[in-house]
C-alpha positions as CSV (number, residue, x, y, z in Angstrom):
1,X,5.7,5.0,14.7
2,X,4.3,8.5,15.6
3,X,0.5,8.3,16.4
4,X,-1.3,10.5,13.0
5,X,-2.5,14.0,14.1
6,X,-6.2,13.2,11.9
7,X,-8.8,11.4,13.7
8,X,-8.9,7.7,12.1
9,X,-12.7,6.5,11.4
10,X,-14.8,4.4,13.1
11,X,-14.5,0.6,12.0
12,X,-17.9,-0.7,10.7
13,X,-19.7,-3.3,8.9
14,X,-21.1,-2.5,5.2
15,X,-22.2,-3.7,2.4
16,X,-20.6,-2.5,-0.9
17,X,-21.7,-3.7,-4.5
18,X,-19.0,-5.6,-6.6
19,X,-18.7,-3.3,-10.2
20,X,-15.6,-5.2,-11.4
21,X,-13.2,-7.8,-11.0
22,X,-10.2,-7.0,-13.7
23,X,-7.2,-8.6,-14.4
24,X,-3.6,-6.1,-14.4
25,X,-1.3,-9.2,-15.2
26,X,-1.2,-12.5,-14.6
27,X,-1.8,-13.4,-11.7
28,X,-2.9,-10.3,-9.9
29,X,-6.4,-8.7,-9.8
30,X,-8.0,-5.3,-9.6
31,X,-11.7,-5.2,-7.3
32,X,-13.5,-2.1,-7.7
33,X,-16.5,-1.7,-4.9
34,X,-19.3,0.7,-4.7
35,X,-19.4,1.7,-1.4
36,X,-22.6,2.8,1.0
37,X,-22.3,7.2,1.8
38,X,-21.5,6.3,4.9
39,X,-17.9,4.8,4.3
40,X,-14.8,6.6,5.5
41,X,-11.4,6.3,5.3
42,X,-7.8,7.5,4.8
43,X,-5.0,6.7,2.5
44,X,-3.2,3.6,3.6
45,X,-5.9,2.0,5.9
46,X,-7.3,-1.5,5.0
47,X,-10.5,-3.5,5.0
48,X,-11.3,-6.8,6.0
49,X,-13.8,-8.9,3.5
50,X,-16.2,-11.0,5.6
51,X,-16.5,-14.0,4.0
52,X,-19.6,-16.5,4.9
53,X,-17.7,-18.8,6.8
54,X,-16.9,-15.9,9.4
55,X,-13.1,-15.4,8.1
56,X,-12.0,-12.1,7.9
57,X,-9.4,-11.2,5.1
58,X,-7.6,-7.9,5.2
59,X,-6.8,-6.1,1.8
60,X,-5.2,-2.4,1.6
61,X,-7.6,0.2,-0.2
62,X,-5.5,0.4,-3.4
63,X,-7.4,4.0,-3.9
64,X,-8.0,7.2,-2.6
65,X,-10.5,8.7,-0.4
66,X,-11.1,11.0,-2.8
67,X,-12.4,8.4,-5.0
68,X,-15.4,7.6,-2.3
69,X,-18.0,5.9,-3.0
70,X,-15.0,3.4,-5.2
71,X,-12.8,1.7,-3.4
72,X,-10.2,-0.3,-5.4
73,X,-8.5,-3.6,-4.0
74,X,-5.6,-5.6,-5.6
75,X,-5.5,-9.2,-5.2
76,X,-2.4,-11.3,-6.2
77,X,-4.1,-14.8,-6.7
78,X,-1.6,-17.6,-5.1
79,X,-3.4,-20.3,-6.7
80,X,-6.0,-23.3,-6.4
81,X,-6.9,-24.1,-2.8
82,X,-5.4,-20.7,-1.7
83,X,-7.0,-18.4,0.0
84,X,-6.9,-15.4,-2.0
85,X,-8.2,-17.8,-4.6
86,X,-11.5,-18.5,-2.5
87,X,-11.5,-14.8,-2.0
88,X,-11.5,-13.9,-6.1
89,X,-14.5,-17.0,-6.5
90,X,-16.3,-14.9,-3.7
91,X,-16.3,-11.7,-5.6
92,X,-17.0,-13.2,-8.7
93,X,-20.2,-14.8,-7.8
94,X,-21.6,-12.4,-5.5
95,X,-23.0,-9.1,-6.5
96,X,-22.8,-7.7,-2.8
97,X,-20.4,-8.3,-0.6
98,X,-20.0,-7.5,3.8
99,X,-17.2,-5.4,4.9
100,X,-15.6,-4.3,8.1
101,X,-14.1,-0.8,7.3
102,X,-11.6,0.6,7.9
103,X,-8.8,-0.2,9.8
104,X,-4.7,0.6,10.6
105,X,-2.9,3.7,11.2
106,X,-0.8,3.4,8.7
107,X,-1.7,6.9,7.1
108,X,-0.5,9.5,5.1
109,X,-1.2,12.8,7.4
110,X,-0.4,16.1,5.7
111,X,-0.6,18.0,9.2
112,X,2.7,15.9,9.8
113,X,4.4,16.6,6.9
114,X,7.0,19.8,6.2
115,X,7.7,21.9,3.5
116,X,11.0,20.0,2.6
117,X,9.7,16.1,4.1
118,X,10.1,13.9,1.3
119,X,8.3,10.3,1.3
120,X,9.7,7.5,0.9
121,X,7.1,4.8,-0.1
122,X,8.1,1.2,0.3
123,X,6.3,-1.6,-1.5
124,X,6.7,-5.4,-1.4
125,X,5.0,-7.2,-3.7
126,X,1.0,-6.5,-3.7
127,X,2.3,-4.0,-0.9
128,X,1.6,-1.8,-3.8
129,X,-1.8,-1.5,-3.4
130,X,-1.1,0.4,-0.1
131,X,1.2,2.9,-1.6
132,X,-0.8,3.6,-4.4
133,X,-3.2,4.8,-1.7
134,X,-1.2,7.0,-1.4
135,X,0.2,8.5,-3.9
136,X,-3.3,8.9,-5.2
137,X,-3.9,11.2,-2.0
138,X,-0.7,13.3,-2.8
139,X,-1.9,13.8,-6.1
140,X,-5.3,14.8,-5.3
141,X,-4.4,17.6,-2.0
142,X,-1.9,18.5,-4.3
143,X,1.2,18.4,-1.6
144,X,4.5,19.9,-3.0
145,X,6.4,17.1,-1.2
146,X,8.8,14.8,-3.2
147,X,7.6,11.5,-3.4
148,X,10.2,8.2,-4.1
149,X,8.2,4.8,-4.7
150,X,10.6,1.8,-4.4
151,X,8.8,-1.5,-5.2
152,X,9.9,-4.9,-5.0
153,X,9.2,-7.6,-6.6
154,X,10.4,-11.2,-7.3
155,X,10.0,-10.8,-10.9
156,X,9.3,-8.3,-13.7
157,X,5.9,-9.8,-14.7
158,X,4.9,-8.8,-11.5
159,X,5.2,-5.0,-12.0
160,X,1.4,-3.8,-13.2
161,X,1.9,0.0,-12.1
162,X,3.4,0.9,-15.5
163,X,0.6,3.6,-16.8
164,X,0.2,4.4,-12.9
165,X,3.5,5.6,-12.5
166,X,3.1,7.5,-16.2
167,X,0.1,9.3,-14.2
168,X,1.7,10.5,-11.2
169,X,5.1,11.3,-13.1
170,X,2.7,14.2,-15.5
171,X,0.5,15.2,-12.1
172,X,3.4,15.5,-9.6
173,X,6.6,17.1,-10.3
174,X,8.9,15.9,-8.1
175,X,7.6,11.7,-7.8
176,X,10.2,9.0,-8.6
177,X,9.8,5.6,-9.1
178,X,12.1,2.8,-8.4
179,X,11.0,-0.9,-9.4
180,X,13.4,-3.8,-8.0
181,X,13.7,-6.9,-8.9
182,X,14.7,-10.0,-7.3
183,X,15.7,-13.1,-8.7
184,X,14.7,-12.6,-12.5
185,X,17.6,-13.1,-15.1
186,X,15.9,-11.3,-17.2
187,X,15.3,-8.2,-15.7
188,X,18.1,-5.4,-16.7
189,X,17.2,-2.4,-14.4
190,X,17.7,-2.1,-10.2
191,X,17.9,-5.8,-8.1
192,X,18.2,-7.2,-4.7
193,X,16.5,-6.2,-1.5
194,X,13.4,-3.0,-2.7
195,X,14.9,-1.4,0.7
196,X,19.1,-1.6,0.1
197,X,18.5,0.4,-3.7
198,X,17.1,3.0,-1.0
199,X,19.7,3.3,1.1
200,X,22.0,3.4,-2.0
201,X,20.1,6.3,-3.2
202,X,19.9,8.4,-0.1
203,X,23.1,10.1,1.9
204,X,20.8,10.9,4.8
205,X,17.5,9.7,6.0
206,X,17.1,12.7,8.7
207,X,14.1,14.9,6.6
208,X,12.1,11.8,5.1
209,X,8.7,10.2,5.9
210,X,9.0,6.3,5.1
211,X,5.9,4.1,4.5
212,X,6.7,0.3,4.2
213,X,4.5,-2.6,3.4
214,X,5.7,-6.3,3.6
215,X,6.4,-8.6,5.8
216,X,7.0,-8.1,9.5
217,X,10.8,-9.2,8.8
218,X,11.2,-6.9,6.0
219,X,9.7,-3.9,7.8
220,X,12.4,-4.3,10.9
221,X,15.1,-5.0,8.8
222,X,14.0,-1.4,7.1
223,X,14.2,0.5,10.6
224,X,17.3,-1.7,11.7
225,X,18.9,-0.7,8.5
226,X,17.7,3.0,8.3
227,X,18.0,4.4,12.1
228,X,21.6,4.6,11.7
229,X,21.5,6.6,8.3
230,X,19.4,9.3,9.9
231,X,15.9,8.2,10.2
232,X,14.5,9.9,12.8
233,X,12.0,7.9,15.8
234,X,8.5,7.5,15.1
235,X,9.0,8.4,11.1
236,X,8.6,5.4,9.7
237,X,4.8,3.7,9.7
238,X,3.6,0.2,9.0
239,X,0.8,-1.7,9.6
240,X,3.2,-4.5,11.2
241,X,3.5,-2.4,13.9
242,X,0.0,-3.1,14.9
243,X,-0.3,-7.1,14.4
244,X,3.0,-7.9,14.4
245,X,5.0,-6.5,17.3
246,X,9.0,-6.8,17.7
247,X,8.6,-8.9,20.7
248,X,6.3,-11.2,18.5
249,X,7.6,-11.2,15.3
């Protein structure tokens, strides 16, 4: 993973006032914060919610800096007892909440980018919330480049992005959006692994800019699978590459 060409911002602790806590389907939430003038940060970092018990839970900024003071999060809830579960109680009882903000290198760095670099954006599950990061960011610097958003999920209820994808499709001319489904019956369009319908689209990986978030296994099988169709060294970025080395994972 190349090293961005923008300076990243300095990590620090805030306090940010909870506007909303809003349900897009089931089981997954959307957290909108107010956020002090001082925050900074760029598409595709994270935070890390400090809860009282001195845990520290990371969540991708699901907006763009452009949006500053608002940051959005998205939480999928994995039930009673869970964590994420303690986390949604937390924000719905307190009207202030600490931060540590931001961090990862995971960015999208238009200095890095040519006239004819296309993105590839790869989503797994609430891996979304990363990607729409963004594509938000795209949209609002206006870059020309063609954007492809794969994302995968395990099944169709879990796809919120609907009137998202309606918004990017009017503001950007060349974005398009793949949504994979594994392991629902019911689900008629593209299934199977989010990163295979990829390489069944493209010849050639050679003149695109990947972005993947999911697990550390699913982010090696992507490079394992892509180097050979093109993908050039240091062109593909995750945020596994910082916590979850190769030699570790």
């Amino acid at each position: 993973m190349n090293t961005p060409t923008k300076q990243l911002p300095p990590a620090r602790e805030l306090e940010a006032r909870v506007e909303a806590v809003r349900a897009l389907s089931a089981h997954s939430f959307e957290i909108e914060l107010q956020l002090p003038a001082e925050a900074a940060f760029l598409a595709g970092q994270y935070l890390e919610l400090l809860l009282a018990d001195g845990r520290a839970v990371p969540y991708s900024i699901a907006s763009a800096p452009a949006n500053l003071p608002v940051a959005m999060l998205h939480i999928l809830d994995q039930g009673e007892g869970s964590l994420s579960g303690v986390v949604l109680d937390h924000l719905r009882s307190c009207s202030t909440v600490s931060l540590r903000m931001p961090s990862g290198n995971c960015v999208l760095d238009p200095e890095r980018l040519g006239p004819e670099t296309e993105l590839v954006l790869i989503a797994a599950g609430s891996g979304f919330a990363q990607m729409k990061s963004i594509m938000e960011q795209v949209v609002a610097e206006q870059l020309s480049n063609p954007v492809h958003l794969y994302w995968g999920v395990k099944s169709a209820d879990q796809l919120y992005g609907e009137a998202l994808v309606r918004e990017w499709s009017a503001a950007h001319p060349s974005f398009r959006y793949v949504p994979v489904v594994e392991g629902d019956e019911s689900w008629s369009g593209r299934t199977g692994l989010v990163h295979h319908a990829v390489l069944a689209d493209f010849d050639r990986l050679d003149r695109v800019e990947v972005f993947v978030c999911g697990s550390p296994a699913m982010v090696y099988a992507v490079e394992d699978d892509f180097l050979p169709q093109g993908l050039r060294q240091g062109h593909i970025h995750s945020d596994v590459y910082s916590y979850a080395p190769r030699s570790l994972s």
